[in-house]
C-alpha positions in Angstrom: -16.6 34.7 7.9 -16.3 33.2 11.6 -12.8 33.0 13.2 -10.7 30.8 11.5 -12.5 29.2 9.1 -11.8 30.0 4.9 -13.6 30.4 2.1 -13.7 28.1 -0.5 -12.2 27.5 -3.8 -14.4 28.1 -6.3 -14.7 28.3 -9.9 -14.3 31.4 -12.2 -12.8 33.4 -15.3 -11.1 36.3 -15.7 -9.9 39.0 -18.1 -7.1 41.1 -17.1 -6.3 44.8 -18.7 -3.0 43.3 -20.1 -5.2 40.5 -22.0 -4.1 37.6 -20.0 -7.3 35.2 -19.3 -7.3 33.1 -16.4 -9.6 29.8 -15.9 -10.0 28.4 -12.8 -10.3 28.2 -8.8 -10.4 31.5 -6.8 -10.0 31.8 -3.0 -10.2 35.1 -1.3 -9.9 36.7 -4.5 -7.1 35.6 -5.7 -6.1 32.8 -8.2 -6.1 29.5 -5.8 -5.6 25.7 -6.8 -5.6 24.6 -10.1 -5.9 27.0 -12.9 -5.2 27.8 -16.8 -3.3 31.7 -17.3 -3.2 32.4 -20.7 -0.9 35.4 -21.9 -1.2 37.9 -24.4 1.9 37.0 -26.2 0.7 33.0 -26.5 2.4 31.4 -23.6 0.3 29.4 -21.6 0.5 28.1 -17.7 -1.5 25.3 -16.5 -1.1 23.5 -12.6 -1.5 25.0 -9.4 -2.0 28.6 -7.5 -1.6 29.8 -4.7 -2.5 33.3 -3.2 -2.2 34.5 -6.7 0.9 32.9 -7.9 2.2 30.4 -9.8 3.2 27.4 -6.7 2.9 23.8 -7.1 3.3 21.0 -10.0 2.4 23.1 -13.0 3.5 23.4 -16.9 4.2 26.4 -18.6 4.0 26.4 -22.3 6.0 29.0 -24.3 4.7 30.7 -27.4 7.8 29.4 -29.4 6.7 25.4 -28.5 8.8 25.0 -25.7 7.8 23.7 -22.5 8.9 23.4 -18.9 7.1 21.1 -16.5 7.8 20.6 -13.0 7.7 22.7 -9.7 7.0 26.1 -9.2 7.1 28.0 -6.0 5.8 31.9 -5.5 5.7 32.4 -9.4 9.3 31.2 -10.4 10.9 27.8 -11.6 12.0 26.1 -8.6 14.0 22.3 -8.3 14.1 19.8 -10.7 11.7 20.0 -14.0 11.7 18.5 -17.5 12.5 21.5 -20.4 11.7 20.4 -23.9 12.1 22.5 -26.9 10.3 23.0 -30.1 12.5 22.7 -32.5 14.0 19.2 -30.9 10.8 17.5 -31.1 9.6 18.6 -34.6 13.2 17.1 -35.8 12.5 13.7 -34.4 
């Protein structure tokens, strides 16, 4: 590539050794904009990437039910979000 200039995002899936699957946009090899991770154990993250990691607006949905929506930055939980569990929502 020329000085400063980036590849684009594009479009992909892959399988990882630890049987995670991963759906979505790829920039310089690595997970970039928005994008699906799916776990081995059932929990599943959908919203944004960036250089690999989880960053932006994104929901992560446990294997129990539960689920988190809100921000993420460099993979963790970060500000305000909305946390709903399983077992509250089947009662109602």
């Amino acid at each position: 590539l020329e000085s400063g200039k980036t590849e684009a995002v594009v479009a992909g899936e892959t399988n990882s050794k630890d049987g995670s699957v991963y759906t979505g946009g790829w920039r310089n090899n690595e997970r970039n904009g928005f994008g699906c991770q799916a776990y081995p154990n059932g929990d599943i993250y959908e919203g944004e990437f960036r250089n690999g990691l989880k960053h932006g607006q994104g929901r992560y949905r446990y294997a129990t039910g539960d689920c988190y929506s809100g921000l993420f930055i460099n993979d963790l939980k970060h500000g305000q979000g909305v946390l709903e569990f399983e077992a509250v929502r089947s009662t109602m």
